[in-house]
N, C-alpha and C positions, 0 to 999 in steps of 0.2 A: 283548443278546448277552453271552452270560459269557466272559469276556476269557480266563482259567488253573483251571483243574480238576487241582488236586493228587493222588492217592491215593495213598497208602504202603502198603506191603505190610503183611498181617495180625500183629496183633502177638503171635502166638503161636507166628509162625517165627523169631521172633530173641529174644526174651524169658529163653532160658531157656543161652542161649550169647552171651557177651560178643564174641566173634571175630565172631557173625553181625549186630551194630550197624552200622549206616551210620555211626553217630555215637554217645559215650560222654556220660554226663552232664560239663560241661568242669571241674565243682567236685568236691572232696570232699565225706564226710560233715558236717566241721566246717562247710562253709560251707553245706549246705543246715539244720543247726541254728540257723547265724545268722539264719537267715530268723523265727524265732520267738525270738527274744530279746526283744522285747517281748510276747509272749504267756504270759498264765496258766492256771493249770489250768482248765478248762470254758469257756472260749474258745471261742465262736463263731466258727470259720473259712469259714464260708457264704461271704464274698463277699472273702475274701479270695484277692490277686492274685498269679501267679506271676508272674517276668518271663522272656521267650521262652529264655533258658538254661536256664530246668526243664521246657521242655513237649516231647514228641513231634510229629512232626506229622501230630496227628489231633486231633477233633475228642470229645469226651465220646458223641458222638450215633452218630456213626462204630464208636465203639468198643462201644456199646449194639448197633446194628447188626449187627455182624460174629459177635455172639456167636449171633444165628440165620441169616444168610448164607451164615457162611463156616467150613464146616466138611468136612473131610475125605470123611466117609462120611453120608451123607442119612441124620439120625437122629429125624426130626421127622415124616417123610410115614410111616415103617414105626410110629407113634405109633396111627394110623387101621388099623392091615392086619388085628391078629389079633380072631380072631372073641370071644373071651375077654375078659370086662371083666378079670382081673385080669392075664391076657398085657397089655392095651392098657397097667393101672396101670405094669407095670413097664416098659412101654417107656417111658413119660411118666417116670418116677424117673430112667432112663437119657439122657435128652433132655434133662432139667433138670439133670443132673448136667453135661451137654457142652456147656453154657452159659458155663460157668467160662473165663477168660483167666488166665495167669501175667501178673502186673504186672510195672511194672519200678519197684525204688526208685530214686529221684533223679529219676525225669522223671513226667510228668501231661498227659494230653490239654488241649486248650482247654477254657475253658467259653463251650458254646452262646450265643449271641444269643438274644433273643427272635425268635421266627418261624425262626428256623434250619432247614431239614430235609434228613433224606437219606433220598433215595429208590432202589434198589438190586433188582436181582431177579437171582433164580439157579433155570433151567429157568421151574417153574411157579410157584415163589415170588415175591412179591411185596413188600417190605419199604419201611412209609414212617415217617419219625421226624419229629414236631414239637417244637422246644423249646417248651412251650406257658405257662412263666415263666419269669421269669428272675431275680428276687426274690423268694422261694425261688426259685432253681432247680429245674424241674419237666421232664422226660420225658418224652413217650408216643408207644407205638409201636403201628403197626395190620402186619400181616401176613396174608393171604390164601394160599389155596393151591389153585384152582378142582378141579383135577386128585385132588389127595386130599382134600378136604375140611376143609379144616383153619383155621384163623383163628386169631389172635394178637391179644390186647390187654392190652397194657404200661402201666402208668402210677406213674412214680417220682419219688421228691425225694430229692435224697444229703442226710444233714446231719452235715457235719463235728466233730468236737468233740474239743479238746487237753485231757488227762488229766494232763499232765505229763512224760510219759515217753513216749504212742503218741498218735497222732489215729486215730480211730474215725469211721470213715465209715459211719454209718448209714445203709441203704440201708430207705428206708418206702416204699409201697404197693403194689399187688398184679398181678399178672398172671396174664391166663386164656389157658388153651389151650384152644382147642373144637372136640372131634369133630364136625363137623355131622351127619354122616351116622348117627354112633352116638348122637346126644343127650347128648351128656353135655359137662362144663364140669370145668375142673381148673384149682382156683385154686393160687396158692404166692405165696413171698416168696422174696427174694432172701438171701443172707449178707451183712453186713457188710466192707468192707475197712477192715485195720486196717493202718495202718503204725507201726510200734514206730522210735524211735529211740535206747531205753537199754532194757534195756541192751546186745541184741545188734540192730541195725538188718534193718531186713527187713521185706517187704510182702507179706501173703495173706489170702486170704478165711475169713473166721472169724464163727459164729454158729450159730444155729437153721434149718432154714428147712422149714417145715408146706407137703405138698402133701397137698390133698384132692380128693375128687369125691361131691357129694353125689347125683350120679345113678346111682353103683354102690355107692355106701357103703363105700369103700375109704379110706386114708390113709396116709401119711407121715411121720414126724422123722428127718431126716439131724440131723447135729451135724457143721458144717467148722470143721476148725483146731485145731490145739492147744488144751490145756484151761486154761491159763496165759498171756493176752498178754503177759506178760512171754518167753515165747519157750525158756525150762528144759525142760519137758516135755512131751513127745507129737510125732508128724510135726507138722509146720505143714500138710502140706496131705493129711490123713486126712479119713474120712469115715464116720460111722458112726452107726447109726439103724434102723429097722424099719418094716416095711408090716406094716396089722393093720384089722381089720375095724371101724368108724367106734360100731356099735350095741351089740358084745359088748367092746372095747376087745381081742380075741386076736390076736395076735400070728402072722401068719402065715410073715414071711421076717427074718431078720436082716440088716444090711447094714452090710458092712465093705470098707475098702480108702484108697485115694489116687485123690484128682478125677486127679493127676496121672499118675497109671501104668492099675491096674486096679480093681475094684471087685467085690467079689463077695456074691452073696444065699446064705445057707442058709436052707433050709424046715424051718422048728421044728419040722413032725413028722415030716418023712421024716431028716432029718439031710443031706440031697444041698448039694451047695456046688456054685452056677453061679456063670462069670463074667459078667456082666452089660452091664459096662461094660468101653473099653479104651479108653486116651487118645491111643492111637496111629491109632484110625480117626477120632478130632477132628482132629488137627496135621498127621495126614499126607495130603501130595496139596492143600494149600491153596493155593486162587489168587486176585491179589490182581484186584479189580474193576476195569473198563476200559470208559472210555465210548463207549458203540455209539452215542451220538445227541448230539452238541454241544450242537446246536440246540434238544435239548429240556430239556436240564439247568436247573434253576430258577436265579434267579438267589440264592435264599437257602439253594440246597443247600452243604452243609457244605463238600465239596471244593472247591464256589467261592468261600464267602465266605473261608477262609481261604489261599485259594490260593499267594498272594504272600506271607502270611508263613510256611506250610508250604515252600515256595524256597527262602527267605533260610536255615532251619533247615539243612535238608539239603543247603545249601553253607556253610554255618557264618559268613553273614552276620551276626553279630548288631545290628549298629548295623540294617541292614534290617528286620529281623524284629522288632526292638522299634519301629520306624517303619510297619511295616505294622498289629501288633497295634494298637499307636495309634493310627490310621489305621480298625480295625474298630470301636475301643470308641468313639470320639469321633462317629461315626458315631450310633452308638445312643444316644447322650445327646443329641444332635440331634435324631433321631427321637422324642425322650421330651420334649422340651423342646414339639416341635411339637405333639407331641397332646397335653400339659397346656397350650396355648396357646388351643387350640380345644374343651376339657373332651373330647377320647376318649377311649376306650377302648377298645386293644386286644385284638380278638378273633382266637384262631386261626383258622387256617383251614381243618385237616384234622378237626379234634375239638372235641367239646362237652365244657367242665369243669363238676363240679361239683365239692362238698366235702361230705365225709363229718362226721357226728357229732363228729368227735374232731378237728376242725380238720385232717382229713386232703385229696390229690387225688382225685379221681374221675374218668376219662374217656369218652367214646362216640366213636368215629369218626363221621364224618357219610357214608361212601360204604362201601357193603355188601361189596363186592371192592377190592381196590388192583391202578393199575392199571399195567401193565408199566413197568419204569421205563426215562429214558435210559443209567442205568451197570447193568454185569451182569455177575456174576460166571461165568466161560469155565466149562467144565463138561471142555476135557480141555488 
């Protein structure tokens, strides 16, 4: 029986208004630069540790989560509606644009357990996250949608790295969306988060990210983020790139604006300017998830394995909260001690990995549908 199931409200209601924080980072910026005072340029920060003073409380998996969950206006199932392969491309542009969270600098979700998952549904969506490593740190997500047709599969590794000046979160492997009903598959990549600390401090998603579908022959390049991480010039959070036919390389819509506000397409040859996108149908109207079944909640789902030290945060225990974090990692070196005791090897449970060519992840779900979960996001 799982003892406390934490959830905190979505982090894209409070994110972008300091007044709207339950809780402020308790340090300045001098002090969280102390944290790398023994780190050098291209440092490896993979498995490096926060202490419960820099973290929110959620979950890495949580926060992968919410970003197809928990959103304002259902921009995922209208993905599936129009009859038009190139209507369907731009709603899929607009769906992977609504994916984006405002971070918050000074604080950082937990990182996953091995076997960690959260499982979550909202109407006919179906959302399940496994941590499926944890050296790399590794991600994958399955999502289901019986009702529109629709499937989700995620599969990612951050990899951190200190530049000197920002740490650059590389965000590697791929994720598909698949019309089932339409045949077709749209793969993409995620942006990078980059957090700058010289010379003007600040956290936003910044990089390339290629959507394709080779079953209509359509494609994608957005460009997020200022063109300088150093932070001098451009929005930070602009967005701009083109849809264009995959065989002939033309160019059919231009695409400009902010993940943050609006987004707008011009059609190269008509000259017409749509909006496309608007950030106010993501953030507004979100509700935070609420467990409809106690009893069914896993016991390695996210909001319960961090349950007690997500508490301690959100009353500003911290002698607690570094007592419970303690309390989850000692655990899992326990776990790890035991199956190098007995030679296992851990396998997931919800996904089949493999590994790509390039020493990259790869994953399969192993059940065709995900299946209704015990926490659910209200719908009024």
């Amino acid at each position: 029986m799982v003892r406390k199931v934490i959830i905190w409200r979505p982090l894209s209601l409070y994110v972008d208004s300091e007044e709207d924080l339950s809780y402020k980072a308790p340090k300045p910026i001098q002090r969280i630069l102390s944290l790398f005072k023994d780190i050098g340029p291209g440092f490896d920060l993979t498995y490096f540790k926060l202490p419960p003073l820099f973290n929110f409380p959620k979950s890495h998996l949580q926060c992968y989560g919410e970003t197809v969950y928990c959103i304002g206006t259902d921009m995922l199932s209208s993905c599936n509606q129009a009859d038009n392969p190139v209507d369907r491309f731009i709603s899929v542009v607009r769906w992977s644009i609504s994916t984006l969270r405002p971070p918050i600098f000074g604080l950082a979700p937990y990182n996953p357990i091995l076997g960690e998952t959260h499982h979550v549904s909202r109407a006919s969506l179906n959302v399940l996250l496994e941590q499926i490593s944890h050296h790399p740190p590794v991600s994958a997500l399955h999502a289901t949608d019986e009702d529109h047709n629709i499937e989700l599969i995620w599969c990612q590794e951050c990899v951190p790295k200190f530049n000197g000046v920002a740490v650059v979160n590389e965000v590697r492997g791929k994720r598909q969306l698949k019309l089932l009903s339409r045949g077709e598959t749209y793969e993409m990549n995620s942006p990078n988060l980059l957090i700058r600390f010289l010379p003007i401090p600040g956290i936003d998603w910044n990089g390339d990210v290629r959507i394709r579908c080779p079953d209509n022959g359509l494609e994608a390049e957005l460009r997020f983020g200022h063109k300088s991480y150093l932070g001098f010039r451009g929005s930070q959070r602009s967005v701009e790139g083109k849809i264009y036919r995959t065989s002939t390389k033309r160019t059919l819509f231009q695409v400009n604006g902010s993940w943050d506000r609006t987004v707008t397409m011009k059609d190269d040859t008509s000259g017409k300017q749509t909006v496309i996108y608007n950030a106010e149908e993501v953030y507004s109207g979100m509700k935070t998830p609420i467990v409809n079944d106690l009893e069914g909640v896993r016991p390695t789902e996210s909001a319960a394995v961090w349950g007690e030290l997500s508490e301690a945060i959100l009353s500003h225990d911290w002698e607690k909260a570094k007592e419970a974090k303690n309390t989850v990692e000692e655990k899992q070196r326990e776990l790890l001690r035991e199956r190098e005791s007995k030679g296992e090897t851990w396998v997931p449970q919800h996904f089949t990995v493999t590994h790509t060519k390039d020493g990259g992840w790869d994953c399969s779900p192993t059940q065709q549908w995900v299946q209704p979960a015990p926490i659910v996001v209200p719908l009024s």
